[in-house]
VOPAGU-2260 file (C-alpha; in pm, 1 decimal, decimal comma):
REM VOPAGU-2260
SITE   aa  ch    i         X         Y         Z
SITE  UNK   A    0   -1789,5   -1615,6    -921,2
SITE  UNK   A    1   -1809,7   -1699,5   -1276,6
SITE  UNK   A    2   -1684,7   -1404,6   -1398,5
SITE  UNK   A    3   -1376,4   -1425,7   -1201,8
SITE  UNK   A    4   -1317,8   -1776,5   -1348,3
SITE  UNK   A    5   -1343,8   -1560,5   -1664,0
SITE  UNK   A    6   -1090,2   -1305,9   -1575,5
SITE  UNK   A    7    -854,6   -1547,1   -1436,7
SITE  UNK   A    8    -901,0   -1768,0   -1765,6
SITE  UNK   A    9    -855,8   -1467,5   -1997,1
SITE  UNK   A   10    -565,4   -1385,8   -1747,3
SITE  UNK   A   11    -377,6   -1716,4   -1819,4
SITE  UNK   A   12    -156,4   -1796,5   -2114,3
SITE  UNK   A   13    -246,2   -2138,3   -2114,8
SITE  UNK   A   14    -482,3   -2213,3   -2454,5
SITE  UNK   A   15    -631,4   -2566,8   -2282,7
SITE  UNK   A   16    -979,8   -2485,7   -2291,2
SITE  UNK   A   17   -1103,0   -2534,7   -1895,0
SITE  UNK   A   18   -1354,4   -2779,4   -1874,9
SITE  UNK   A   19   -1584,9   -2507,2   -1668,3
SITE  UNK   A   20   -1640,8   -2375,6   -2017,8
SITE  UNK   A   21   -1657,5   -2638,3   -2204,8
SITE  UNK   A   22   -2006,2   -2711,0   -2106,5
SITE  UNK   A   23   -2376,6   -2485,5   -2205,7
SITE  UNK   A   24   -2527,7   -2288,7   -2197,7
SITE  UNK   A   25   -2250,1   -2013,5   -2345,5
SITE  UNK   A   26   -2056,5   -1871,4   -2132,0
SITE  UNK   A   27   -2197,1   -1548,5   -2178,6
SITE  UNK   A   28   -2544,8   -1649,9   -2133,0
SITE  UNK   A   29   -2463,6   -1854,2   -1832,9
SITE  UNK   A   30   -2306,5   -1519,4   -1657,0
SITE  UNK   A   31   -2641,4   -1303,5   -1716,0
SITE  UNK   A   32   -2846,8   -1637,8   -1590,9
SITE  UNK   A   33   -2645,9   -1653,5   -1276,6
SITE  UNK   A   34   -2634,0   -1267,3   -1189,7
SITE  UNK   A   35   -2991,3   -1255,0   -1284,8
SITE  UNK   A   36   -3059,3   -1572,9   -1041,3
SITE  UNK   A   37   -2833,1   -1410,9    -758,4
SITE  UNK   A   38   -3051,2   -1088,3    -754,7
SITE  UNK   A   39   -3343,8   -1282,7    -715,6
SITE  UNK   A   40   -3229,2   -1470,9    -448,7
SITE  UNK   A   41   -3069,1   -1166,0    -285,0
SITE  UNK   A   42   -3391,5    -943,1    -295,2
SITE  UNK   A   43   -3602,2   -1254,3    -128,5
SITE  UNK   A   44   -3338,2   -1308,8     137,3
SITE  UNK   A   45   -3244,1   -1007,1     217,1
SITE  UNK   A   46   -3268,3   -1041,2     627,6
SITE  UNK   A   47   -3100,8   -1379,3     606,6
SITE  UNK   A   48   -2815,2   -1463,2     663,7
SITE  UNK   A   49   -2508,9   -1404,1     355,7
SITE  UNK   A   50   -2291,9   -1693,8     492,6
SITE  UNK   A   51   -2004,8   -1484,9     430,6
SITE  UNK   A   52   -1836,9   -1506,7     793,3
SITE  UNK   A   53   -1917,2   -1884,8     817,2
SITE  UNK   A   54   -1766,7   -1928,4     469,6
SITE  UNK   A   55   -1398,5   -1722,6     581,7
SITE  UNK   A   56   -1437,2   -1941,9     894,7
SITE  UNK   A   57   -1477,0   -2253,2     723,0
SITE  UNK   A   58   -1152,2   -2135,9     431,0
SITE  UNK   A   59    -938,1   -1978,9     657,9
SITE  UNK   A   60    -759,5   -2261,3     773,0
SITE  UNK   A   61    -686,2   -2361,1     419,3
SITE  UNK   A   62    -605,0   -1989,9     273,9
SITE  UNK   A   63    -242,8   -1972,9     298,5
SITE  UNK   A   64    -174,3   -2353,5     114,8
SITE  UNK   A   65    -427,1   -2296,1    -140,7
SITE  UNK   A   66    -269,5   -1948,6    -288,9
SITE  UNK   A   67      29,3   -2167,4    -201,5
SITE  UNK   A   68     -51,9   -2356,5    -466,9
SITE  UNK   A   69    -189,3   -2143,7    -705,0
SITE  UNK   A   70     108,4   -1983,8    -684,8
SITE  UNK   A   71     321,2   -2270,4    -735,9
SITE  UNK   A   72     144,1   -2312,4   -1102,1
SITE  UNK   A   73     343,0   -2042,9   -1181,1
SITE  UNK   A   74       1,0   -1900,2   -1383,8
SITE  UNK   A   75      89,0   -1533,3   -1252,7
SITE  UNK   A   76    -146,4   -1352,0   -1474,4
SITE  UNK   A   77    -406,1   -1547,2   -1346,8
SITE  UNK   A   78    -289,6   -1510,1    -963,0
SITE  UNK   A   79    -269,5   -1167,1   -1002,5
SITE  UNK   A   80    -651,7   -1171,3   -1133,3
SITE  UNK   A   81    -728,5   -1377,1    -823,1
SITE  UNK   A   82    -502,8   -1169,8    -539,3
SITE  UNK   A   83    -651,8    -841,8    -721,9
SITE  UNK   A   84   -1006,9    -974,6    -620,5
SITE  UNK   A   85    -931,6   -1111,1    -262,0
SITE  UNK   A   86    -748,8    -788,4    -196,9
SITE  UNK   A   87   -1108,1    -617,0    -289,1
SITE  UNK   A   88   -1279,0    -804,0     -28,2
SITE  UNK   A   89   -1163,0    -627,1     288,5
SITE  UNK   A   90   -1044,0    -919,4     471,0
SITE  UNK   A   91    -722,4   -1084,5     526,1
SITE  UNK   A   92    -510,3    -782,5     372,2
SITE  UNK   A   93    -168,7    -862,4     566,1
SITE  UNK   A   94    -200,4   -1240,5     420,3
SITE  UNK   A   95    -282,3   -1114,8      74,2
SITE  UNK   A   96     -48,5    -863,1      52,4
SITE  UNK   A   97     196,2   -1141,0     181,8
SITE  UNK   A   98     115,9   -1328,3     -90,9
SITE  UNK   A   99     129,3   -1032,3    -336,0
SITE  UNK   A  100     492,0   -1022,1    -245,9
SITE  UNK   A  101     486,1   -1400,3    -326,4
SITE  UNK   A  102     389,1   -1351,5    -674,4
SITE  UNK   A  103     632,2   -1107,6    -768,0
SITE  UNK   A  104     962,2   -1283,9    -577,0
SITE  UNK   A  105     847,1   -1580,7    -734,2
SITE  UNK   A  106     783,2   -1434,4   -1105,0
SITE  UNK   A  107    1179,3   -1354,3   -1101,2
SITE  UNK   A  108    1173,9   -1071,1   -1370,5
SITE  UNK   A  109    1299,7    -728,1   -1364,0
SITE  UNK   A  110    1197,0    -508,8   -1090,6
SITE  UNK   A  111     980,0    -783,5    -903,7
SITE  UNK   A  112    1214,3    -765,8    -633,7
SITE  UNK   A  113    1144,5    -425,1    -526,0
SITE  UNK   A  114     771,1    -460,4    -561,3
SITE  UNK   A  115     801,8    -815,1    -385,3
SITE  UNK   A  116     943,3    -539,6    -131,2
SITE  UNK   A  117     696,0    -360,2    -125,5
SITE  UNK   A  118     392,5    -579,2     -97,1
SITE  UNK   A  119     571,8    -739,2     203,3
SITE  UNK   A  120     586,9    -405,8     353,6
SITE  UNK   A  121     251,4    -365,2     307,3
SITE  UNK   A  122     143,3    -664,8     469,8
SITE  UNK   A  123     358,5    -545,8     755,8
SITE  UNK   A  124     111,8    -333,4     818,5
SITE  UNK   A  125    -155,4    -561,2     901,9
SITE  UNK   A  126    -165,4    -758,5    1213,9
SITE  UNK   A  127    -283,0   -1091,3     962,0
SITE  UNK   A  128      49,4   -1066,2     834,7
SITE  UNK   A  129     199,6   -1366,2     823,9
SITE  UNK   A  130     581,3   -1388,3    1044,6
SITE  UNK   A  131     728,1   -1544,2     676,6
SITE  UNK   A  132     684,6   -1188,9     508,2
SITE  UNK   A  133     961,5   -1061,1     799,7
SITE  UNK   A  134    1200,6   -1387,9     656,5
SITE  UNK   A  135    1162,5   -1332,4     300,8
SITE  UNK   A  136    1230,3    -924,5     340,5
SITE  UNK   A  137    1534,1   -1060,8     513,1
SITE  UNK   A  138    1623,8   -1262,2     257,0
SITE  UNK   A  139    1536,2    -977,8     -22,3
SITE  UNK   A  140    1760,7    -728,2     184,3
SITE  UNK   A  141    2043,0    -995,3     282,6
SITE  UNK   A  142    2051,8   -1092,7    -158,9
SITE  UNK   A  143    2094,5    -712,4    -242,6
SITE  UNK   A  144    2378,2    -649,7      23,5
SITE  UNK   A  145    2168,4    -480,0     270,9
SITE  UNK   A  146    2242,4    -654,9     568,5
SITE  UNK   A  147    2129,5    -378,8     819,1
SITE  UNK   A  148    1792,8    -402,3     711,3
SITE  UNK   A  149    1824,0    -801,6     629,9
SITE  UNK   A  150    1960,9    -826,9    1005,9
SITE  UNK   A  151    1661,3    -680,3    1150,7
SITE  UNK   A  152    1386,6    -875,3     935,8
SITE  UNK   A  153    1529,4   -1201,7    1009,0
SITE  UNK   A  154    1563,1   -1138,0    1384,8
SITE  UNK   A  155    1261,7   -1052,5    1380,8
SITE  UNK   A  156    1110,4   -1345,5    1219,4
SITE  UNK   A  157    1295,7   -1599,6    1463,1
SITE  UNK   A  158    1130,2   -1356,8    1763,9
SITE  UNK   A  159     789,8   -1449,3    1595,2
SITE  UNK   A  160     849,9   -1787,5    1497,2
SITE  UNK   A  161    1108,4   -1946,4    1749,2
SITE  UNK   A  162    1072,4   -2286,7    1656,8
SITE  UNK   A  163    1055,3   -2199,9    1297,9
SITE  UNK   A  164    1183,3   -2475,2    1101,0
SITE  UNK   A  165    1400,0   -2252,7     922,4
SITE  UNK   A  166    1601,9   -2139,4    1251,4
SITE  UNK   A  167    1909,8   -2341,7    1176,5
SITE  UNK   A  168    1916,1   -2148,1     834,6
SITE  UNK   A  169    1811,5   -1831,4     963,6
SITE  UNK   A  170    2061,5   -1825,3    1250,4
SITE  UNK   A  171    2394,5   -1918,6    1002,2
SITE  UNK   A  172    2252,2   -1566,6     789,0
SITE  UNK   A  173    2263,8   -1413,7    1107,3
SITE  UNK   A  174    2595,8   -1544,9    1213,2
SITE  UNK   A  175    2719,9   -1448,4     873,9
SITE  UNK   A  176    2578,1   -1071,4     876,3
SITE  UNK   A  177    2757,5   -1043,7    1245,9
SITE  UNK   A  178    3056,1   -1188,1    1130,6
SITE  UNK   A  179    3048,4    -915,9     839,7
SITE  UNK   A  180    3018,3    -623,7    1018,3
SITE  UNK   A  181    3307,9    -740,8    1243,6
């Protein structure tokens, strides 16, 4: 864990010092004391229990707002650090790559849009996709004129999510792609 603090710090462009660091032992020091410390404890408890399930239980409900708001820092270097690693760990991939696509839609620069694209497809593919990755393809498609494809996300995002709050908004792009193709 400390060592992805690191990467994520290192990451950032931020200079403010984090106050994890700011403590002792050194920061390199305190990484071999903790791996050292974790093998102990791993070789004495090896038939016990990880607490790796109960832990997912126990964040899952919180997942999606908290890389919500890490996202919303607008820190992408240091999201990235942090989606690479969750992306590692074999669980949740639809979500993550969800919020891959996130990263990049939100970062604005050139050619984000496509690989915003892309990680929503991605995520597509999992069945822990979340319905908002069919929206904001829709809304990726419907901004670069391709309102076939825009058309068919967003329909089916309001089949997923019928009382999406959204709808209203959803609907009128609709309306407006029908109306188009008149």
């Amino acid at each position: 864990l400390w060592e992805a603090l690191l990467k994520e710090r290192d990451a950032a462009k931020d200079p403010t010092p984090w106050v994890f660091f700011s403590t002792h032992p050194p920061t390199k020091e305190r990484v071999a004391t903790l791996n050292r410390l974790a093998n102990e404890f791993a070789d004495k408890h090896k038939s016990e229990i990880i607490g790796k399930e109960p832990y997912l239980a126990t964040v899952g409900p919180w997942r999606g707002m908290l890389l919500r708001d890490e996202l919303q820092q607008r820190q992408f270097a240091r999201s990235q650090v942090l989606l690479d690693r969750l992306l590692g760990g074999n669980t949740r991939p639809g979500e993550f790559y969800y919020f891959q696509g996130e990263l990049h839609r939100l970062r604005g620069e050139e050619g984000n849009e496509e690989q915003a694209k892309a990680a929503y497809h991605k995520a597509l593919q999992y069945e822990d996709v979340p319905t908002e990755a069919y929206r904001e393809l829709g809304l990726l498609y419907l901004r670069s004129g391709q309102n076939e494809q825009a058309q068919t996300f967003l329909r089916r995002y309001i089949q997923l999510k019928p009382q999406a709050k959204d709808r209203a908004m959803i609907s009128t792009y609709l309306d407006t792609i029908e109306g188009s193709t008149d």
